[in-house]
DRENDREN-69926 format. One record per residue: residue in one letter; z, y, x of N, C-alpha, C, CB in turn. Coordinates in steps of 0.001 Angstrom, whole numbers, plus 500000, padded with zeros to 6 digits. Glycine has a CB too. Example, Ala and Ser with C-alpha at 12.3 -4.5 7.8 and 13.67 -1.06 7.14 Angstrom:
residues 2
A507800494310513190507800495500512300507800496700513200509046495527511308S507080497750512850507140498940513670507870500030512900505725499402514084
***
This chain:
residues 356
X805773014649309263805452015868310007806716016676310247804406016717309251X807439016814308838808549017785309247809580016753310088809344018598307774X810008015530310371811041015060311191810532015198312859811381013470310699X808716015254312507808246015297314429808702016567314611806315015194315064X808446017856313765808873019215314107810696018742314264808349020565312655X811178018059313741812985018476313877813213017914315103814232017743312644X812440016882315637812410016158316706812398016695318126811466015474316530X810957017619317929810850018963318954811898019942319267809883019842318485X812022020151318075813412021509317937814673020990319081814384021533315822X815047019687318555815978018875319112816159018691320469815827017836318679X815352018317321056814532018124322594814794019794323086812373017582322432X814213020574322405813875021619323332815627022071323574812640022962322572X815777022284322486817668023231322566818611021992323608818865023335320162X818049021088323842818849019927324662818419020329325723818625018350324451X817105020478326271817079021107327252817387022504328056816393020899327240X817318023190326978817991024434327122819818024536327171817414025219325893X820560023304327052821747023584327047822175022770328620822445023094325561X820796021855329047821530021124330447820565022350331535821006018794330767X820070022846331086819681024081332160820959025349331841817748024824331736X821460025544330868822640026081330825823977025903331873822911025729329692X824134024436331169824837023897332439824976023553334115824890023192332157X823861023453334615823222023255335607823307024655336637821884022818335103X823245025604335619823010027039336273824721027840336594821915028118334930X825430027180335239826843027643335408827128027165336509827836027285334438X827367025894336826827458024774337694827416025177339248826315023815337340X825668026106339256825511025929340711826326027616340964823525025632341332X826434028526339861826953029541339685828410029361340092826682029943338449X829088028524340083830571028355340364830555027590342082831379027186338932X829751026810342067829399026392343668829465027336344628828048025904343880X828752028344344477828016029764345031829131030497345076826796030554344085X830213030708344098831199031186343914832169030355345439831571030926342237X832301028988345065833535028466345389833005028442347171833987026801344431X831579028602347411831286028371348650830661029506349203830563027270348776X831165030515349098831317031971349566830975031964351656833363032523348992X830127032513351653830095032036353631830956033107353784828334032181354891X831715032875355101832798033476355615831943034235356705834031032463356096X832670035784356873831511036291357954832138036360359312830871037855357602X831585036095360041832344036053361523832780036975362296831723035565362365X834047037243362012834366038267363081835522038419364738834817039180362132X835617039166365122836451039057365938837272040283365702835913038838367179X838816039792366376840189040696365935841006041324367290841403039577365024X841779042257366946842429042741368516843414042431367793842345044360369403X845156041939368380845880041527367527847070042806368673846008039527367248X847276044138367559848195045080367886849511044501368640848530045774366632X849169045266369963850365045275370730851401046607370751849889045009372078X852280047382371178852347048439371771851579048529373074853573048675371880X851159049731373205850099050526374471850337051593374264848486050449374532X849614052683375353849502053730375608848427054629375443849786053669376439X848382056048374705847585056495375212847186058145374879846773055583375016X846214058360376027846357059767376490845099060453376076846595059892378064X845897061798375816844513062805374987844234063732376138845001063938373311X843281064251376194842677065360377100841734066078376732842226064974378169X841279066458377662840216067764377378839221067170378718841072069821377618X837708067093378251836733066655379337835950068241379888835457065368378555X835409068077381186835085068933381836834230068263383161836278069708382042X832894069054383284831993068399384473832399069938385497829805068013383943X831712069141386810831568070133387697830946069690389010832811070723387887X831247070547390184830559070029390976831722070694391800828983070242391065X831959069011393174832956069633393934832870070251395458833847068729393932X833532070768396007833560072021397081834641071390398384834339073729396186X834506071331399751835165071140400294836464072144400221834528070927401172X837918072306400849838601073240400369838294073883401992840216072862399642X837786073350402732837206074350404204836093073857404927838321074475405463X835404074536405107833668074672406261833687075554406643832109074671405816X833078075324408217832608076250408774831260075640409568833698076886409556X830182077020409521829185077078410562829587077713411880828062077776410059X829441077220412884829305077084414266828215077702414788829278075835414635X828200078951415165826665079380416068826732080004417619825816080709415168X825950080166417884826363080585419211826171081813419060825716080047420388X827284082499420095827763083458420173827624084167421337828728083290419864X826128083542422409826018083730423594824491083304423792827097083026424354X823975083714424786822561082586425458822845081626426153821523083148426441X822029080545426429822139079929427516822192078168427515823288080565428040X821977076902428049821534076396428215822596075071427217821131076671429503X822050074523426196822955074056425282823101072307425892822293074337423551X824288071802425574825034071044426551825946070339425505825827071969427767X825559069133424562826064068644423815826803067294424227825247068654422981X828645067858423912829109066800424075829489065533423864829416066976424174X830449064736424572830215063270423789831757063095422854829968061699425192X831721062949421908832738062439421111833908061177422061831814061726419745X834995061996422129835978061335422950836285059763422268837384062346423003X836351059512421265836393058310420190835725057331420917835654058558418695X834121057889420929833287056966421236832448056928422238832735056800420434X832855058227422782831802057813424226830745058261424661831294056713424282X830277058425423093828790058685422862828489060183422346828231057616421757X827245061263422530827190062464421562827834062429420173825820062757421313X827957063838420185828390063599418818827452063253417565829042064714418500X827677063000416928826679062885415804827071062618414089825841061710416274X826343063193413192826485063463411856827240062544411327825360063569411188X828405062679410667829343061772409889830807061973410945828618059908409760X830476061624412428832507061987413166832955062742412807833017062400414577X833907062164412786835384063055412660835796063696413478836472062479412485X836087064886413704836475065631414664838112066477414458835247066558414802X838388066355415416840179067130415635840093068068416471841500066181416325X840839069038415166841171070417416056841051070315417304842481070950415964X840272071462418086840252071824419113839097070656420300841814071983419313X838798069601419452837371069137420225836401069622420528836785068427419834X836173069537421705834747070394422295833330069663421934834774070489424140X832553070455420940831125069691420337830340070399421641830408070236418352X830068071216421474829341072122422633829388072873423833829029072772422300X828737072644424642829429073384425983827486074338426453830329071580427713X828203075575427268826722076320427300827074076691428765826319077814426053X825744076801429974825712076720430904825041077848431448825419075711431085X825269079195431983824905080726432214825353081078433560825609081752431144X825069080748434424825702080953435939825515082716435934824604079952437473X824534083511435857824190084843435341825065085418434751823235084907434573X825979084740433739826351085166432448827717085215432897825972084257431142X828247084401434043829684083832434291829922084982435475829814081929434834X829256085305435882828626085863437285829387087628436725826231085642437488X828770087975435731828818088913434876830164089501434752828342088460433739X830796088492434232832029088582433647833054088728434723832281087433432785X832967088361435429833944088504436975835202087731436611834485090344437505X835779086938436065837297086781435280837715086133436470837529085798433656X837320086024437622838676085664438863839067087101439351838092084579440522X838391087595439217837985089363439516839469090096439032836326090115438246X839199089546437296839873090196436941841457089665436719839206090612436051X841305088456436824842456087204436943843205088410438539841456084822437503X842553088035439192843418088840440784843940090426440185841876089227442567X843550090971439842843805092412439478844966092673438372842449093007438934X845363091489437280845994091480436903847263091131437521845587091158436234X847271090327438598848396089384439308849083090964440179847530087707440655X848073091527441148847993092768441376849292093786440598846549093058440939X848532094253439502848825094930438679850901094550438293847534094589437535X850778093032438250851984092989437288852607093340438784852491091375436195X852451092695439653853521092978440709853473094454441244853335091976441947X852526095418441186852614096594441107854029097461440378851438096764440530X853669096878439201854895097389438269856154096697438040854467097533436993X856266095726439006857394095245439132858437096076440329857075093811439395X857393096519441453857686096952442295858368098715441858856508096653443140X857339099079441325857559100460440721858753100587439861856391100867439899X859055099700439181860591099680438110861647099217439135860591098341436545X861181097945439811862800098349441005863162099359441785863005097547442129X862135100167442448862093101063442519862469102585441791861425100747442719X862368102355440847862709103674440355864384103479439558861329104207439181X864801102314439848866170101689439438867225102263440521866120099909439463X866287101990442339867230103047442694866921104285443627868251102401443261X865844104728442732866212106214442396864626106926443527868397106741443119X864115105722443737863236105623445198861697105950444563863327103754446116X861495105679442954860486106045442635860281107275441200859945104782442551X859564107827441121859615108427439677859210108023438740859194109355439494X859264108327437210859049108084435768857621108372435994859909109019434589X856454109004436085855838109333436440855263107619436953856252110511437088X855341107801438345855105106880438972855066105382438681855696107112439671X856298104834438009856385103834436901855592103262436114856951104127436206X855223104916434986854330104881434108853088104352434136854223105798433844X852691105226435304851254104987436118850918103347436301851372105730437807X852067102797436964851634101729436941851649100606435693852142101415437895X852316101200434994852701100158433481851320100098432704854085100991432191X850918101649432756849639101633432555848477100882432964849448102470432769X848477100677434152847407099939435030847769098412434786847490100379436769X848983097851434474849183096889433911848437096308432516850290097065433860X848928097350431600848477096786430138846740097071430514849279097891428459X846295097884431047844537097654431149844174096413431484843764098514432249X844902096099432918844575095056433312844402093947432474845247094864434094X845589093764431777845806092501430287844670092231429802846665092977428833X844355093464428854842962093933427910842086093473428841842645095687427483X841915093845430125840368093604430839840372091673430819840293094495432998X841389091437431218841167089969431464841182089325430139842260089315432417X841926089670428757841833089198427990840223089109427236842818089657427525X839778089953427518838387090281426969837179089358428047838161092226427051X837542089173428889837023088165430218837156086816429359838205088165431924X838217086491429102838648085490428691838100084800427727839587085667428485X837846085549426389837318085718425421835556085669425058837907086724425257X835177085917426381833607086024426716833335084770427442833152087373427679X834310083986428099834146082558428623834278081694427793834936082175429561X835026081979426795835470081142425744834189080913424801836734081818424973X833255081931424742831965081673423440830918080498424649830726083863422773X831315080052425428830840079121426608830884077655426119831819079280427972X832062077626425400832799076187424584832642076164423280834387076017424685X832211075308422477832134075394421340833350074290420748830672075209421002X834352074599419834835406073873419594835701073314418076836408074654420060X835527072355417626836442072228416205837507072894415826836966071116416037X837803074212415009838439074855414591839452074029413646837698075770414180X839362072890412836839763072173412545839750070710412359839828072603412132X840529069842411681839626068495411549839310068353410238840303067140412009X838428067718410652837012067171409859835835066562410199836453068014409353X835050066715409005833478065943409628832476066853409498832855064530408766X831672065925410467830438066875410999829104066432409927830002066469412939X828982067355409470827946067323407847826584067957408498828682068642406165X826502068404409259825531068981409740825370069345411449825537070033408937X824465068755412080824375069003413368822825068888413816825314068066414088X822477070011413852820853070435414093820631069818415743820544072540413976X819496069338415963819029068425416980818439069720418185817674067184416240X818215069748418978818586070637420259818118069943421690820308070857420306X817158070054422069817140069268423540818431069698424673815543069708424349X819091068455425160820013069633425820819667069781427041821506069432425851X819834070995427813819643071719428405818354073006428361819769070985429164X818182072533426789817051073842426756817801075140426717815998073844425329X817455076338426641818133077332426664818016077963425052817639078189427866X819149078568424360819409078891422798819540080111422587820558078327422186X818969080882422307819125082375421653820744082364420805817597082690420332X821446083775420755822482083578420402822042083980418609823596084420421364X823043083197417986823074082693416644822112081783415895823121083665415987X822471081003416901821585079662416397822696078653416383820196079113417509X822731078284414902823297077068414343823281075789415220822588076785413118X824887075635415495824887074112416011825766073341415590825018073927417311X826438073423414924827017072645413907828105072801412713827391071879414521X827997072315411652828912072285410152829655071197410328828076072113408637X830707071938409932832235070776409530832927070869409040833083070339410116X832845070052407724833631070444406311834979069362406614832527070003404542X836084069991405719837332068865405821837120068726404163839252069494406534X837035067701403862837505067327402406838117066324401665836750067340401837X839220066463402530840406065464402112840928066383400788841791065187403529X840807067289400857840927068112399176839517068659399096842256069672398980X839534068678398137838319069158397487838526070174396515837630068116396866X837691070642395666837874071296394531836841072238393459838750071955394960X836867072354392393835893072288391268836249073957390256836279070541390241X835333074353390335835694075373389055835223074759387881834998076883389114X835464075795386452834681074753385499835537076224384535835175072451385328X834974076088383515834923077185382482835415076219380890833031077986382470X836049076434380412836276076130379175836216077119377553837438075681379470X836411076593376656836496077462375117837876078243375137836509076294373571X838071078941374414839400079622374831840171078832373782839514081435374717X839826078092373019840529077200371854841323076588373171839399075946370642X840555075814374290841685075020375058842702075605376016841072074077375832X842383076903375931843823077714376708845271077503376745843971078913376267X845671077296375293846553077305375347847227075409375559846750078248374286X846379074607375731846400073469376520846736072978377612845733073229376595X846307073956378658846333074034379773847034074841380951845499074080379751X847746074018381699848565075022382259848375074781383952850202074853381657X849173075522384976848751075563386280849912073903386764849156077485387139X849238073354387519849906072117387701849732070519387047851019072513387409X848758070513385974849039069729385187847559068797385666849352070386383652X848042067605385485847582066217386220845976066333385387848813064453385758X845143065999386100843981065702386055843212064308386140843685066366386794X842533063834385911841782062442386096840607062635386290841812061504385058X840050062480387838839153062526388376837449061312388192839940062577389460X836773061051387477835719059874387821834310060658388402835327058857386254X833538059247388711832422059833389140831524058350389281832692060834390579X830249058717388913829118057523388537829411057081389916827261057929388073X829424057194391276829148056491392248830440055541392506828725057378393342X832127055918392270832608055434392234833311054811391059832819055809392873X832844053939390492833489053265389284834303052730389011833145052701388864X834879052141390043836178051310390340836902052367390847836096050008391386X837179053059391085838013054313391439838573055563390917837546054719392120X839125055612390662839720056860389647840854057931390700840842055955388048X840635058789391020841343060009391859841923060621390587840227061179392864X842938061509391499843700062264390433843737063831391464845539061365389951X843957064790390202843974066224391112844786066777390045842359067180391532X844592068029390561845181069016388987845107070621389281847196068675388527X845521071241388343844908072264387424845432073408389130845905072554385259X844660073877390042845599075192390788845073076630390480845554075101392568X844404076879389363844270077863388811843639078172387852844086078385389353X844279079732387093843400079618385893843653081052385462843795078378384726X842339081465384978842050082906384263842883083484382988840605082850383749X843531084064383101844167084321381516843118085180380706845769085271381530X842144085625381794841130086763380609839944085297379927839730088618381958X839495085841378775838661085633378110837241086440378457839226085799376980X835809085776378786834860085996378765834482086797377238834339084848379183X833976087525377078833224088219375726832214088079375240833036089271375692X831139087542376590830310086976376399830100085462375476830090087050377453X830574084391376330830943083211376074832024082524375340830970082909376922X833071083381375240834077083116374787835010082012375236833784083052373785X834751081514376794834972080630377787836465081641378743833214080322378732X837292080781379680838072081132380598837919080018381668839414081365380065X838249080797382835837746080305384327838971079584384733837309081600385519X838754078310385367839663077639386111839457076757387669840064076821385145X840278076525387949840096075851389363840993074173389033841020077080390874X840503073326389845841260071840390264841052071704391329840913070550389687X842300071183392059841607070844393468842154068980393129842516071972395313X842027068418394062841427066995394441842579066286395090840081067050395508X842968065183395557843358064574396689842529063488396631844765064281396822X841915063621398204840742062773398455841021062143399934839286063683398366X842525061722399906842555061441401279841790060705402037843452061053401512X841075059036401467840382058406401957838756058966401551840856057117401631X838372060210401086837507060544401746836211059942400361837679059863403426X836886059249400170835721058185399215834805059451398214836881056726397787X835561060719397668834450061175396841833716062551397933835169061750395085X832657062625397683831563063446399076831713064751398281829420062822399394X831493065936399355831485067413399044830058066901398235831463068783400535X829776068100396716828701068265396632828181066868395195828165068240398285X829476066478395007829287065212394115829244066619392721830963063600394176X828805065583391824828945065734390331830004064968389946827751065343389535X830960065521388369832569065033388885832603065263387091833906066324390373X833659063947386367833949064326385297835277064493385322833506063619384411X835994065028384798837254065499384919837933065625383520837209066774385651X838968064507383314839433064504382241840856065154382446839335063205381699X841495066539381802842710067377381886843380066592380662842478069177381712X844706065865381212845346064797380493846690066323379673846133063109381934X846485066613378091846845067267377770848414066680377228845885067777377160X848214065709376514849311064711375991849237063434376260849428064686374690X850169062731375933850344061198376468851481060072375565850987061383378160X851147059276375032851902058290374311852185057453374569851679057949373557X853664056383374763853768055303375532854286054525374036854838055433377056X853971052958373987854390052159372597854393052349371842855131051784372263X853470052501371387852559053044369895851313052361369610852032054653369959X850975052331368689849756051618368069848161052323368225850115051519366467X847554051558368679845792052235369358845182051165369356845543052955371084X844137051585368526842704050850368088841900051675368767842246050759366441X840616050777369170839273051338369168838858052186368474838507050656369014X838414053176368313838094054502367333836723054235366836838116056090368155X836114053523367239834224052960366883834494051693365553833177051804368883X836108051479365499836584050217364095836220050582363037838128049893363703X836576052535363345837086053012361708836416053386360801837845053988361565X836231052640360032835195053239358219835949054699357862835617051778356238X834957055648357460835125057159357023834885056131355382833643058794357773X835998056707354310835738056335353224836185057504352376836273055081352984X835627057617350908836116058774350120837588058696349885835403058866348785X838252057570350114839757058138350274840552058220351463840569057449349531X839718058081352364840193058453353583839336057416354840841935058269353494X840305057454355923839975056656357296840567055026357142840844057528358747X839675054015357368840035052480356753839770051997358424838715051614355162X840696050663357871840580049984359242840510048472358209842168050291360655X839895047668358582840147045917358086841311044812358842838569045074358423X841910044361358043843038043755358824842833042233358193844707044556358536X843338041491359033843216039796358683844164039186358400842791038949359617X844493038777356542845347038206356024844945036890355363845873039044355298X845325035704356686845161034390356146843721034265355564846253034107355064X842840034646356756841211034417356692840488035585355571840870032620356057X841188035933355331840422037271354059841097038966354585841287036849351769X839935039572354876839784040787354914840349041931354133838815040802354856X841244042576354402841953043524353631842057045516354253843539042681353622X841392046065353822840504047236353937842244047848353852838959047643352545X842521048824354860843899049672354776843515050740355158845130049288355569X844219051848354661843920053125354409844928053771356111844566053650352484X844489054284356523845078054919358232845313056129357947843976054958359684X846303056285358709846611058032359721846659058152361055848048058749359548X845767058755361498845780058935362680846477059724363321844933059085362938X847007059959364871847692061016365857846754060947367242849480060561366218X847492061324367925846336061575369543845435060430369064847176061165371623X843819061103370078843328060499370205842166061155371373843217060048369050X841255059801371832840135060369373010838913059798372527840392059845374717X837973060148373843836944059804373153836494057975372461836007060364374142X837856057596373322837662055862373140838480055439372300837912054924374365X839364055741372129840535055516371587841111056288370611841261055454372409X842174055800369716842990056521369121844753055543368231841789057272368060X845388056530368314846538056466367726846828056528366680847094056997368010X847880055265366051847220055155364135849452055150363974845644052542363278X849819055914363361850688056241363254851249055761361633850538057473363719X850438055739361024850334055400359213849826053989358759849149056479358416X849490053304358625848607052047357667848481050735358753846645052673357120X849138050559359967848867049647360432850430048966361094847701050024361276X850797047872361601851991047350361886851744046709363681852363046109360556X853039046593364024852609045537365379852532044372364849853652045373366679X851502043666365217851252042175365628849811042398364049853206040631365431X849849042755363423848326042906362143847341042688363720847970045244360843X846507041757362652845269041562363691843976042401362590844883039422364124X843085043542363573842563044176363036841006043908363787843302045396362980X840153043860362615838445043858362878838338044626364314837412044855361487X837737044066365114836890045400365932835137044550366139837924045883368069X835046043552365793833879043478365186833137042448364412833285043729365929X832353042774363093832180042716362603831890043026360923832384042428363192X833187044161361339833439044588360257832697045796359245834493044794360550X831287045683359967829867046523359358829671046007357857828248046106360347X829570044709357803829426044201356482830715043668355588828502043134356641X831779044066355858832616043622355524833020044328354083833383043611356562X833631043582352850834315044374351807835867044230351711833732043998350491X836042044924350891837946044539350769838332043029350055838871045901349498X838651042323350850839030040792350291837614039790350674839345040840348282X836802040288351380836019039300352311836352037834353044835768040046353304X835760036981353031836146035835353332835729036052355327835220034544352194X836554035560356182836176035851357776836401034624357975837015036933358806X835652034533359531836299033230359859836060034196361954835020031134359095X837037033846362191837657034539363079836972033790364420839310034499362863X835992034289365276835496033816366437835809034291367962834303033943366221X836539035568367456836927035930368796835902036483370392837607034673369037
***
């Protein structure tokens, strides 16, 4: 009985020492076959890069005008010399093109300006006559006068003639485009101040926009701007700073500024929504990571760097930076290839295997 009990004893602690072993065993396996986690690396070049200050707005042609009539009478829309054809919403128009013409035989009738065209012709040779005359000695000061007088009326009368034929023509005051042109049967007849056409130029443009007074002293008159906008994405305009408030709001604690634009080809529209990045500083060959890399840790800002397949957690200092980017001035080298992803699960001395 007692050798079957020593027998048992025997058996059991034998089994208990190859489950010992077995467990160390797969314990050192587990160890030696560690999975590597997959990440991908940016491998530090020198680059550039620029800090600013962001700002929305909405932009303004830098000139419009409405066009109304300034007369009655029978509206008479012309054809765009370009093309041949009426004018119509979107041409371009150059100084001094005639959009509108108005037709008042009554109105022309009125005005008399051959009337007064003759009376002036009159007039000057009147007082031409009267000053040679009184040169030798054949007329008086008096007499002269009289007529110098009847001269300059004359001017005024015809100039004002002139001026009353002229609200007859309707002209592009400048160039630009036609943003607005209200539809009109022509030859109906138009009460005066009735809208006939808008034409903004906005080859410049330009934006107010209000800031914190923290960024005041940031910002100065002249300084380069970076223009985007959702419709154009592939496009980036540039403008800059042409004015700015030195007072402080009391309310808000905000100061007022202006940007204007160069928009020569036209590509961004009056009336857009506009982000506007004011480029405050700028760094050329220097070191910049992705700013979405960096672990916040209790001893500071970490970045992961890749030494011969294992992960090594480095402590950073940062300088400029934006909302995408930033400048690491402290803890990193050129050519260190550094996590930009994967490195969520990562520890210090992690096994990677680099996928790119």
């Amino acid at each position: 009985m007692k050798s079957h009990r020593n027998s048992l004893i025997t058996f059991l602690f034998s089994g208990l020492a190859i489950l010992a072993v077995n467990g160390c065993k797969n314990q050192q396996t587990d160890a030696e076959t560690e999975v590597a986690v997959p990440v991908s690396v940016l491998d530090i070049r020198p680059s550039s890069i620029e800090e600013f200050i962001e700002t929305n707005g909405t932009v303004y042609p830098t000139r419009e005008v409405e066009l109304k009539s300034e007369m009655s009478g029978k509206y008479m829309l012309q054809n765009n010399p370009r093309t041949g054809r009426p004018w119509t919403l979107g041409d371009r128009v150059s100084t001094g093109n005639v959009i509108v013409k108005f037709e008042d035989a009554e109105y022309v009738n009125a005005i008399q300006i051959d009337s007064k065209k003759l009376n002036l012709d009159v007039s000057e040779n009147e007082y031409e006559k009267q000053k040679s005359l009184m040169d030798k000695g054949g007329a008086t000061l008096r007499e002269m006068k009289t007529s110098e007088q009847a001269l300059i009326n004359a001017r005024y009368t015809y100039a004002a003639a002139e001026l009353q034929m002229a609200k007859m023509v309707v002209k592009a005051p400048f160039d630009g485009v036609i943003v607005d042109l209200p539809f009109y049967t022509s030859g109906n007849k138009l009460a005066t101040g009735q809208s006939l056409v808008k034409i903004m130029d906005y080859r410049k443009l330009y934006m107010e926009f209000q800031l914190p007074e923290k960024d005041l002293r940031h910002i100065s008159v002249n300084q380069r701007v970076r223009i985007l906008n959702y419709a154009l994405p592939d496009d980036t305009l540039y403008g800059m700073i042409s004015q700015l408030s030195p007072a402080i709001s009391p309310d808000t604690r905000n100061f007022k500024g202006a940007l204007t634009i160069t928009n020569d080809d036209l590509k961004l529209r009056p009336g857009s929504y506009i982000k506007a990045e004011i480029i405050t500083e700028k760094k050329d060959s220097t070191i910049v990571i992705p700013k979405s890399i960096i672990v916040s840790r209790q001893r500071g800002k970490t970045v992961f760097v890749i030494d011969q397949n294992t992960a090594m957690e480095r402590v950073i200092t940062t300088g400029l930076e934006n909302p995408d980017s930033v400048e690491i001035i402290k803890g990193l080298l050129m050519n260190d290839r550094v996590v930009i992803e994967g490195f969520e699960t990562l520890a210090n001395r992690s096994k990677v295997k680099i996928v790119r």
